[in-house]
C-alpha positions in Angstrom: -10.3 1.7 -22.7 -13.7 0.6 -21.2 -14.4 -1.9 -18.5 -14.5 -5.1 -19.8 -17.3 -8.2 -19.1 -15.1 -11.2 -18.8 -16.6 -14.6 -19.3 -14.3 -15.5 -17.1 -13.0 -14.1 -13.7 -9.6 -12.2 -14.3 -8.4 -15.6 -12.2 -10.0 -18.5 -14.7 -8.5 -16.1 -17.7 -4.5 -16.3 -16.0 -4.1 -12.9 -14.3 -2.5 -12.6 -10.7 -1.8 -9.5 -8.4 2.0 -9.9 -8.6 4.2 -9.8 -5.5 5.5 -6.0 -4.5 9.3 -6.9 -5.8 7.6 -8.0 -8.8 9.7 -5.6 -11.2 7.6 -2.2 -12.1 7.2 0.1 -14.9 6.1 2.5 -12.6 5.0 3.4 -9.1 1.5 6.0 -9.2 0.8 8.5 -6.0 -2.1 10.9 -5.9 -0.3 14.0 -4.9 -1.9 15.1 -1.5 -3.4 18.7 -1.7 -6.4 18.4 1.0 -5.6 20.1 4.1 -8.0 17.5 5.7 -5.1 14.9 6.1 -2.4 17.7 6.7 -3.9 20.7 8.4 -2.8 24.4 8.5 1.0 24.6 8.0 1.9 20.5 8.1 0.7 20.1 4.3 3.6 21.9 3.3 6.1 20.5 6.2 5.3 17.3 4.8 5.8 18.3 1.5 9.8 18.2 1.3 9.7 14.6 2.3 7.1 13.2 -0.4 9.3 14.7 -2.7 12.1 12.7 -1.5 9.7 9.8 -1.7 9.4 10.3 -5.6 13.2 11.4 -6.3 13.8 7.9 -4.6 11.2 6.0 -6.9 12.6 7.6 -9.9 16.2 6.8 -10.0 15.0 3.1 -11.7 11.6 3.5 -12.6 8.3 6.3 -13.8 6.4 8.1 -11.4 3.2 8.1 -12.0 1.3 11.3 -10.4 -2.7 11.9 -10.4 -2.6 15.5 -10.0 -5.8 17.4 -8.7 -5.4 20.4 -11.8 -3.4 22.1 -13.7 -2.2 24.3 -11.3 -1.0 21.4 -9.3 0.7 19.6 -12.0 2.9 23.2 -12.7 3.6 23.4 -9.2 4.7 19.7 -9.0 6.6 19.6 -11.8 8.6 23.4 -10.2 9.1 21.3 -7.5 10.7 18.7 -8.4 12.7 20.3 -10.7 14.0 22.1 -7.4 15.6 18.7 -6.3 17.1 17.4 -9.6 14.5 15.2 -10.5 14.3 13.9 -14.2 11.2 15.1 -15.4 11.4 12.3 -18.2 10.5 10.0 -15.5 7.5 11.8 -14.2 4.0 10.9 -15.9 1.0 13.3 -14.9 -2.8 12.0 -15.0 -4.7 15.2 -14.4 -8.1 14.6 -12.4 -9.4 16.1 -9.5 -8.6 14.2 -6.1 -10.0 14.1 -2.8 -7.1 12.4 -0.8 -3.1 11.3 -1.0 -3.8 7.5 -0.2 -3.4 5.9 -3.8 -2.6 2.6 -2.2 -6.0 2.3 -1.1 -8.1 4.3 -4.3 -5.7 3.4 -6.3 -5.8 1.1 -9.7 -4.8 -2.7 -8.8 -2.8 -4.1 -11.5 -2.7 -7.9 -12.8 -0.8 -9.6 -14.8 -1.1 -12.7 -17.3 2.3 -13.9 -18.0 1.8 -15.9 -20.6 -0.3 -13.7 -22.8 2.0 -10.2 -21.8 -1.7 -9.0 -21.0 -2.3 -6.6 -18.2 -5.5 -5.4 -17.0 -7.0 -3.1 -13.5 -9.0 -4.2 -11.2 -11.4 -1.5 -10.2 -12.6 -2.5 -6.8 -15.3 0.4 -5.1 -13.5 2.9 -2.4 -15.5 4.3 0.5 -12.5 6.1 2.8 -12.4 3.4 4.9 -15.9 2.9 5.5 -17.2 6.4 5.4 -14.8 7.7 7.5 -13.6 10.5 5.4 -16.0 12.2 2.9 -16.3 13.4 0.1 -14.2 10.7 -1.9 -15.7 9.9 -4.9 -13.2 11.7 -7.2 -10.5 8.9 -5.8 -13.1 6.4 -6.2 -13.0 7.3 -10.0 -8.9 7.2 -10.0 -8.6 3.5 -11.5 -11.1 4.2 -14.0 -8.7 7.3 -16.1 -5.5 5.4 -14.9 -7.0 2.8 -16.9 -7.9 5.0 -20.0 -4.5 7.0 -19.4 -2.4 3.3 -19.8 -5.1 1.9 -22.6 -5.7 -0.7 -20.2 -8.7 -2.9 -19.6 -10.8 -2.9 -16.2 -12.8 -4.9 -14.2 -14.9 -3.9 -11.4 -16.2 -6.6 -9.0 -18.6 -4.3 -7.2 -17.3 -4.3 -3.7 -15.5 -1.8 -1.2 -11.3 -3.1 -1.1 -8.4 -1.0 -0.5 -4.8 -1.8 -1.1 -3.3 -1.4 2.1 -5.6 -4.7 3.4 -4.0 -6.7 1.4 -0.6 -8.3 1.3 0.9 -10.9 -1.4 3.6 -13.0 -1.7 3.7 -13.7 -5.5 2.9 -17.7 -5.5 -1.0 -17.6 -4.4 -1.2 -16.4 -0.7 -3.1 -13.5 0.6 -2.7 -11.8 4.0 -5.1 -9.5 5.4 -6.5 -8.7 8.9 -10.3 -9.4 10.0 -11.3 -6.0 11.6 -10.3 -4.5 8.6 -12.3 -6.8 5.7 -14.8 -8.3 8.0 -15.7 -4.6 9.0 -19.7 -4.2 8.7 -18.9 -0.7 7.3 -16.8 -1.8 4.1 -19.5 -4.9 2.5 -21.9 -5.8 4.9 -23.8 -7.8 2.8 -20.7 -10.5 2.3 -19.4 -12.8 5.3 -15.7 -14.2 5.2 -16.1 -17.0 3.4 -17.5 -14.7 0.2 -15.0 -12.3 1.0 -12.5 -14.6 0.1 -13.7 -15.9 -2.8 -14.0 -12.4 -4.4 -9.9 -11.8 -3.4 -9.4 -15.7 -5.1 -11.2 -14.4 -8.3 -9.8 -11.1 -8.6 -6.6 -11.1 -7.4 -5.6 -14.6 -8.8 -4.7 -16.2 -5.4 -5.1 -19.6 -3.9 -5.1 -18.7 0.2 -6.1 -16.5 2.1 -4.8 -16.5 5.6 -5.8 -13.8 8.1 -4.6 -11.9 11.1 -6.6 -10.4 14.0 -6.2 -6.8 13.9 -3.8 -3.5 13.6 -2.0 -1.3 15.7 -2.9 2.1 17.2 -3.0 5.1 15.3 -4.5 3.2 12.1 -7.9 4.8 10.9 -8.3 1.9 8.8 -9.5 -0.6 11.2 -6.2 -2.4 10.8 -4.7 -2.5 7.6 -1.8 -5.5 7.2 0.7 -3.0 5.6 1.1 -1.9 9.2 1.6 -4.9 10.9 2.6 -7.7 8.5 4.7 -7.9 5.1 6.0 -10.6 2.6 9.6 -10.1 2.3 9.6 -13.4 -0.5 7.7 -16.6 -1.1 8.1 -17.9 2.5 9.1 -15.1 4.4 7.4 -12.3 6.2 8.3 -9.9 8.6 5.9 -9.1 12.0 6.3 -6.3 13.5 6.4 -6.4 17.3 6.1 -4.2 19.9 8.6 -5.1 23.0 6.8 -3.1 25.7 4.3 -5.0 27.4 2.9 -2.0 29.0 2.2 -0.3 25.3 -1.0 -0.5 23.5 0.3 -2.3 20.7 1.9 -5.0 22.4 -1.1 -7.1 22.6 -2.4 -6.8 19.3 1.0 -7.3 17.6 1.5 -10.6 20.1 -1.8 -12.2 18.7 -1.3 -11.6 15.3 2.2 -13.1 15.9 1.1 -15.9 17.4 -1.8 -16.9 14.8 1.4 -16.0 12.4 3.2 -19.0 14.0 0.4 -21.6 13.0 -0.5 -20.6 9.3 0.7 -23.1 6.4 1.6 -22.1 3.2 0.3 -23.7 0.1 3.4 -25.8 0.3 2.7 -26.8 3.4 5.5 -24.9 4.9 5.3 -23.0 7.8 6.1 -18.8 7.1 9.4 -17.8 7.9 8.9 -15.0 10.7 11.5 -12.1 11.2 10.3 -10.1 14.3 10.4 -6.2 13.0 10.5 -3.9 16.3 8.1 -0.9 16.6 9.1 2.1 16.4 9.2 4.2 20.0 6.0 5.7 20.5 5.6 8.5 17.5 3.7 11.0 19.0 2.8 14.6 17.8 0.9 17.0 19.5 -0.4 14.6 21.9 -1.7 12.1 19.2 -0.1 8.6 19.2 0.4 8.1 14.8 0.4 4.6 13.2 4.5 5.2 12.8 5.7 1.8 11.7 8.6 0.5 10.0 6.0 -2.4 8.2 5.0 0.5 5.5 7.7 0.0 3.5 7.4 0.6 -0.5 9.5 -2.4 -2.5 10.3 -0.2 -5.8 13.1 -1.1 -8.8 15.5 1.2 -6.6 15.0 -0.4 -3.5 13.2 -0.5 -0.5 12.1 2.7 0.6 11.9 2.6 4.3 10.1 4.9 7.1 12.1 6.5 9.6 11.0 8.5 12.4 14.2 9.9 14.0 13.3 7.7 16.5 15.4 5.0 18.6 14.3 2.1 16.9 14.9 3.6 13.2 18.9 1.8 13.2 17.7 -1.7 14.2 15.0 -1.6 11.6 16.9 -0.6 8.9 19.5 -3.7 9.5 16.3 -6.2 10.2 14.9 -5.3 6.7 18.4 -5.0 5.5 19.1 -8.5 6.0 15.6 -9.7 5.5 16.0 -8.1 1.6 19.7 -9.7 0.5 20.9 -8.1 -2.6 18.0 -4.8 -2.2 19.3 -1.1 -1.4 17.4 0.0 1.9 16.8 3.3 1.3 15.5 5.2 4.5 13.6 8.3 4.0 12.1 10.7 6.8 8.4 10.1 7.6 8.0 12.1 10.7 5.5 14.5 9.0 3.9 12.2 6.5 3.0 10.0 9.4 0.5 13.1 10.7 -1.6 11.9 8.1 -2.1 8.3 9.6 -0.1 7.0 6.9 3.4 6.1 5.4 4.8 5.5 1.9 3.1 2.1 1.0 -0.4 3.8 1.6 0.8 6.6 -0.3 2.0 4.2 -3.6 0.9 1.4 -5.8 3.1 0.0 -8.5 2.5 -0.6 -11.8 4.3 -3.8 -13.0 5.8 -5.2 -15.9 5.2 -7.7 -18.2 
C-alpha cells in the first residue's frame, strides 16, 4: 500500500506509538549478514545467540525477518529448523539489507484504537548520522514492510531511529539530547521543532529529555541504553556504582535530571536504579553492554546477559520491576561486539 497524504497528522487522526508491553502480533529483525558489524569469524559466533533471540520471541508471537536474498532466507529457515523453531511462526520479507539494527531502520508502528486502524511511520535513516555507509537499502525497510502488511505509511521527512526513543503508553516520550539534538541527524530543526514532529507522529503529549548515553554507544546516546519505561509511572535507570568508571558520570546526571521530571499527571517517575553491567570488554574495546536493552515481547522480557557479575542482580531488579512477566535471560556476549543488544536488534508489531 502507498504512502498516504493525511489531512491530518497521524496524532489529530487518533494514532499513538503504543507502549513496548503493548501486546504484539509480531516482533521484525533484519537478519544481520554484513561482516562490517561482526567481522571475520564473530558473524557466525554471534550467530547461535540471535537465534536464541528469535526461538524466545516465537514461543507467543510471529517473527518477522527482512532477509537480504534468497539464499539467506534458505539458510535461516535451515537454521532455525536446527533448534526446534516452528517455522509457522516465522514470516520472511525478502529485500536486500545493509545492517542488523531494525530498531533503528525499522517500520514504526501506530495504532488508532478506536478505528482498529494501523498505519507506519516512515521516518528517514542515515546510520546514525553518516556513521556507517552504505544504508539506503535499510532506509527503504519500512517502505516493503508496509506493502508486505498492506499497511499505510507516512513519512515526515526527517532522520529518527527507534532506539532514541522510549514510551510509556499514556503520552510521554523519553529521549536523550546528544542523540536528537545531534547536528548530524536534522540540522536544520532545533529542540523545540524536534519535539513537535515526535508530538505529531508518534501521538504523544511530553517529551522529557536526558543528557546523554553511556560508553560504547555509536549512536550518540541512544535512551534504550540508559533509560526504560517499565509501566505508566515507572522507569528503570541504569547506574553505574563505580565512581572511577566512565559511565558513572553520565549515568549520575541523567539520574539526577530523572529525579525532577513530572509526568503528565503531575506525578513524579518512579525510579528503580538498574546496575551496569562490569565493564564488557573484548579485545581491548569497552562495548555498550547494558542490561537497559531489554526486548518486552508476548513471551516475556528478553534480557541481556553478559556472563558477567552483575547479570544475577539485574535479572531480579527487572524481575521485580515486571510483576507477572517471565524474565527470560539470553547470552549477549557476542551480539554486544556489534555495539548493540536485542532492543536495537527488534521492533514490534502490535495489535489492535
Amino acid at each position: 500500500m502507498s504512502e498516504i497524504n493525511l489531512i491530518n497528522t497521524p496524532k489529530q487522526s487518533g494514532f499513538v506509538f503504543p507502549a513496548e508491553w503493548h501486546p504484539h502480533r509480531a516482533t521484525w529483525l533484519t537478519f544481520p549478514h554484513n561482516e562490517s558489524s561482526w567481522q571475520g569469524d564473530r558473524l557466525a559466533a554471534m550467530r547461535p545467540q540471535y537465534l536464541a533471540f528469535i526461538k524466545a520471541i516465537s514461543q507467543a508471537e510471529n517473527v518477522g525477518i527482512v532477509a537480504n536474498d534468497e539464499i539467506l532466507k534458505s539458510f535461516i529457515q535451515d537454521e532455525l529448523q536446527k533448534i526446534n523453531v516452528d517455522l509457522s511462526k516465522i514470516e520472511f520479507v525478502v529485500k536486500p539489507t545493509n545492517d542488523a539494527w531494525c530498531r533503528d531502520h525499522g517500520p514504526a508502528f501506530l495504532i488508532n484504537q478506536e478505528t482498529k486502524q494501523r498505519m507506519i511511520v516512515d521516518w528517514g535513516h542515515n546510520a546514525w548520522g553518516g556513521k556507517y555507509p552504505p544504508y539506503d537499502d535499510d532506509d527503504r525497510t519500512p517502505k516493503v514492510i508496509a506493502e508486505y502488511l498492506g499497511l499505510p505509511t507516512v513519512n515526515p521527512g526527517i532522520i529518527m531511529e527507534g532506539g532514541s526513543v522510549e514510551f510509556n503508553g499514556a503520552g510521554t516520550l523519553l529521549t536523550s539530547k546528544s542523540c536528537l539534538l545531534n547536528k548530524n541527524r536534522n540540522p536544520h530543526l532545533n529542540q523545540s521543532q524536534i519535539e513537535q514532529f515526535l508530538s505529531d507522529y508518534y501521538g504523544i503529549n511530553q517529551v522529557l529529555w536526558v543528557e546523554d548515553g553511556i560508553v560504547g554507544d555509536d549512536t550518540d546516546g541512544h535512551i534504550d541504553d540508559t533509560t526504560r519505561f517499565v509501566n505508566e509511572d515507572t522507569i528503570v535507570a541504569c547506574v553505574e556504582h563505580d565512581i572511577h568508571d566512565e559511565n558513572y558520570h553520565v549515568l549520575q546526571t541523567n539520574l539526577n535530571m530523572l529525579k525532577t521530571m513530572r509526568l503528565l499527571n503531575g506525578k513524579q517517575l518512579n525510579i528503580i536504579e538498574l546496575p551496569m553491567p562490569k565493564a564488557v570488554i573484548i579485545d581491548g574495546f569497552r562495548t555498550p553492554g547494558s542490561y537497559a536493552n531489554f526486548l518486552v515481547c508476548n513471551a516475556g522480557v528478553i534480557v541481556p546477559v553478559f556472563n558477567n557479575p552483575n547479570d544475577v542482580i539485574a535479572i531480579d531488579i527487572l524481575g521485580q520491576a515486571f510483576p507477572g512477566r517471565k524474565i527470560i535471560p539470553l547470552e549477549a556476549t557476542e551480539i554486544i561486539w556489534g555495539q548493540g543488544s536485542f532492543h536495537c536488534l527488534s521492533q514490534q508489531e502490535p495489535l489492535v
